[in-house]
N, C-alpha and C positions, 0 to 999 in steps of 0.2 A: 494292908492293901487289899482288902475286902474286893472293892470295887475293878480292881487289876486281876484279881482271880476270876471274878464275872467274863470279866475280856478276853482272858484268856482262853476261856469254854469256851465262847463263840468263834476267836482265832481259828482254834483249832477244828470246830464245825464247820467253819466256812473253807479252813484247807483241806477237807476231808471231799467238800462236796462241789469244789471250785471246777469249774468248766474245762475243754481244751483251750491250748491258749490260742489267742489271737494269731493275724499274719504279722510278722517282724516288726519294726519299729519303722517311721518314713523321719528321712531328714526335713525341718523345714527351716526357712531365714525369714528376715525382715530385718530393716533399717533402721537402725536408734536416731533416736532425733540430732544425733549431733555427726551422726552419717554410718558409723560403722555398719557392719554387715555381720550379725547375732545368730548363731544356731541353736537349733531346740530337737530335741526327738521328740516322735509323738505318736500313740498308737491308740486304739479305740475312740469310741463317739459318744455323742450323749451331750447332757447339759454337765453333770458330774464330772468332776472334774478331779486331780490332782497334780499337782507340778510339784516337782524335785528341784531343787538348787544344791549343787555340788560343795565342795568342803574348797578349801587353799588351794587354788595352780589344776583342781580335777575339772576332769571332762563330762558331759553330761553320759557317757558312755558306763562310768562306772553305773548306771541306774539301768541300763539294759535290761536285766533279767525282771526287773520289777514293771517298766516300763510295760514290758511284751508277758508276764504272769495275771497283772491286773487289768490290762485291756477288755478282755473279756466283758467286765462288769462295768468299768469305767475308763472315761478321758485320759489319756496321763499323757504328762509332756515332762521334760527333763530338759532342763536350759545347762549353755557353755555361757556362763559368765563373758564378758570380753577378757580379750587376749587369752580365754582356755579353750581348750578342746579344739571345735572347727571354727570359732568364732576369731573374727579377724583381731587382728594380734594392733593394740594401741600404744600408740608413741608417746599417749597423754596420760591424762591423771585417772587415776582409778580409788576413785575416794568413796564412802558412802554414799553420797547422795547419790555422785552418777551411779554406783551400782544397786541401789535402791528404785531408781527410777530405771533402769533397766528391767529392773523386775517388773514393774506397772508398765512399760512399754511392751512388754513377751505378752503379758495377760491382754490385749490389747489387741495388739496384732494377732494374737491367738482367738479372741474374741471369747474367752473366755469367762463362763459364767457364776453358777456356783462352783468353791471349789476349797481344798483341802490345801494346804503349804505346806511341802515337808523341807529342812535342812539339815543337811550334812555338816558337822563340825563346824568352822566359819559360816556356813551356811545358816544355820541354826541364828546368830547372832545376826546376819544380812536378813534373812525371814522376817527378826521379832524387830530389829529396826524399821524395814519395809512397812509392816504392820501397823507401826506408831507415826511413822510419817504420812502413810496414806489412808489407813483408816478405811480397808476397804470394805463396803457394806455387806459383799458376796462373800465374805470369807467363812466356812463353816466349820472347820478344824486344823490342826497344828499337828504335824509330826516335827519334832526336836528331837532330832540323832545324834547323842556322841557330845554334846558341849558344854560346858557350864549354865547355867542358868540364871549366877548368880545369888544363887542359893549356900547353903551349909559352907566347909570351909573352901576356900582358894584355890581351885588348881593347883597344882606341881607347876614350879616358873622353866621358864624356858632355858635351857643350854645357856650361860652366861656369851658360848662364841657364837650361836645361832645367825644372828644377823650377820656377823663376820663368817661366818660359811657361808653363804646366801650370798652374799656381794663379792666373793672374792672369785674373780672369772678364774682362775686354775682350778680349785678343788671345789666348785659350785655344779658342777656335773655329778659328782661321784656323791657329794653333799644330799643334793634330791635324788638322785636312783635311789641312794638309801632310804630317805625319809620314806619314798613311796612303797621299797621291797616292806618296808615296816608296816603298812596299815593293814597288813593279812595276817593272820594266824594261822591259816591254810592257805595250801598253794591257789591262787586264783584262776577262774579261767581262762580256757590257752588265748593270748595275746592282749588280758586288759593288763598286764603288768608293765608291759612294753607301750599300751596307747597311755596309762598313765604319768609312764614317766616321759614320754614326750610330749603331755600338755604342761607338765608342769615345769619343763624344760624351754618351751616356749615361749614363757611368762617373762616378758624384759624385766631383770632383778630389779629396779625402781620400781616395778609395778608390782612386785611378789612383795615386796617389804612395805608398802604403801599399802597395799589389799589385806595386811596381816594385823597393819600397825590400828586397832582400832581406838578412838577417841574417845570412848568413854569410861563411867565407872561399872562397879560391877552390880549396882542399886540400878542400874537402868533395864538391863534386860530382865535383872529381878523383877520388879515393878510392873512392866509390858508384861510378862508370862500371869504374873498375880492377877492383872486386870482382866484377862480373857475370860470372854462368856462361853468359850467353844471347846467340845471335847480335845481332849491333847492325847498325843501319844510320847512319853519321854522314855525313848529306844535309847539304851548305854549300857558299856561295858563298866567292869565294878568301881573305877575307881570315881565313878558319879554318884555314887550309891545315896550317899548321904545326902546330897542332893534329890536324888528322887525321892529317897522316904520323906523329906520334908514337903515335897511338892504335894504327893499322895496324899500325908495328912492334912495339908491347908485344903485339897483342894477333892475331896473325895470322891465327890457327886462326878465331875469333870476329867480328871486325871489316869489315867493308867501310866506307871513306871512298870517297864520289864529290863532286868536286869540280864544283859548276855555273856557268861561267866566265862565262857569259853572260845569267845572270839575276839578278834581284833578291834582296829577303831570304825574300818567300814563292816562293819559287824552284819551286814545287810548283805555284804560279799559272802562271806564268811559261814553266815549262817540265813540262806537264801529263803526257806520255805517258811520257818519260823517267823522272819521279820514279816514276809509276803501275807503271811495270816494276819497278824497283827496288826498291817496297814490297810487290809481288807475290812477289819473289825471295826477299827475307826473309819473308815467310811462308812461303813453302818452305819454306824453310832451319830456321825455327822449328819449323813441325809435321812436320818431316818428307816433306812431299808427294811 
């Protein structure tokens, strides 16, 4: 990983010499075509751009600290998927497409121009689908956090009663606190552990098992990641390892894998300055800087 050690130097030069930060993050909304009422954080200006898409049932709040770290330099906006976070809670289907095109609906309303795509866990896979459906011509790099890739061997499958905790309203409380105390390896900052488990408490359970249940195979996201011209950044904790080294080596010119050994799945919570470097480096790298 030659070229991941290159990015690394600069990460770390750029966290070295990185400005004060910006003023706080501002809420903003806008309407999805089929009515709902969508929130986004957003902090800095510029054409530069980068947007966050959260992982399963999270808020766009988990990205706060990177949100208001990287303003400085650049655009960032950090979307609540519908039914998460502050975004209005839907009685409807929550399927790809509509949440695909909700992504080209934010960039829109955003008026958003060049710009970077980063995804968190599910997000990652909603990102590289977006990507292939719409084919945006602004798109200038790829952060993929935490998710398969469909690359080297299969994920670890899921709890065989997963779904049957999720749907079962008695122990479907206590089911998600846990899942969400799980995605830190350190204590998180004071009160995201509380806003996270009440976005993803809010998620009507058809709509959590729906948004989870994705339709394809694991050649597809492969494929769409293989095809990009744009620097990528694939941010994971180890058990993606193999995954990355394979990315790395196909993709050398393009690719940085860093491995975060000692954090959790929001590894960007986890290990805040580290990641902040790293998604500064690729915007570099993306715009040229």
């Amino acid at each position: 990983m030659k070229h991941g050690r290159t990015w690394i130097a600069l990460a770390l030069a750029l966290a070295v010499s990185a400005p004060a930060w910006a003023d706080p993050a501002f809420d903003r909304e806008f309407r999805s075509s089929d009515g709902l009422t969508l929130h986004y954080l957003e902090a800095g200006a510029g054409e530069r751009t980068i947007v966050f898409i959260p992982g399963w049932l999270m808020p766009a709040e988990v990205f706060r600290h990177q949100v208001e770290a990287l303003a400085p330099r650049y655009r960032v906006l950090a979307f609540d998927p519908r039914s998460q976070g502050q975004s209005q809670v839907s009685g409807g289907a929550h399927t790809p497409a509509l949440r695909t095109r909700d992504i080209d609906e934010l960039l829109a309303a955003a008026q958003v121009g060049d710009f970077v795509l980063a995804g968190w866990s599910l997000g990652v896979l909603e990102s590289l689908d977006y990507i292939e459906k719409y084919k945006p011509a602004r798109l200038r790099g790829l952060m993929l956090i935490d998710n398969s890739i469909g690359a080297g061997k299969p994920p670890t499958s899921r709890s065989p009663h997963f779904f049957e905790k999720l749907m079962d309203p008695v122990g479907r409380t206590d089911f998600l606190k846990e899942f969400c105390t799980g995605l830190f390896r350190n204590p998180p900052p004071a009160g995201l552990l509380e806003t996270v488990q009440a976005s993803a408490l809010r998620v009507p359970p058809g709509a959590a098992r729906q948004t989870i249940s994705q339709p394809y195979p694991r050649s597809y996201w492969h494929d769409i990641v293989w095809r990009q011209q744009v620097p990528i950044l694939y941010a994971i904790t180890p058990r993606y390892r193999d995954q990355g080294e394979e990315l790395a080596a196909a993709r050398p010119q393009l690719a940085n894998v860093m491995v975060f050994e000692n954090a959790g799945h929001a590894l960007f919570v986890d290990e805040p300055e580290r990641f902040d470097a790293a998604a500064a480096a690729l915007m570099q790298k993306a715009f040229g800087d």
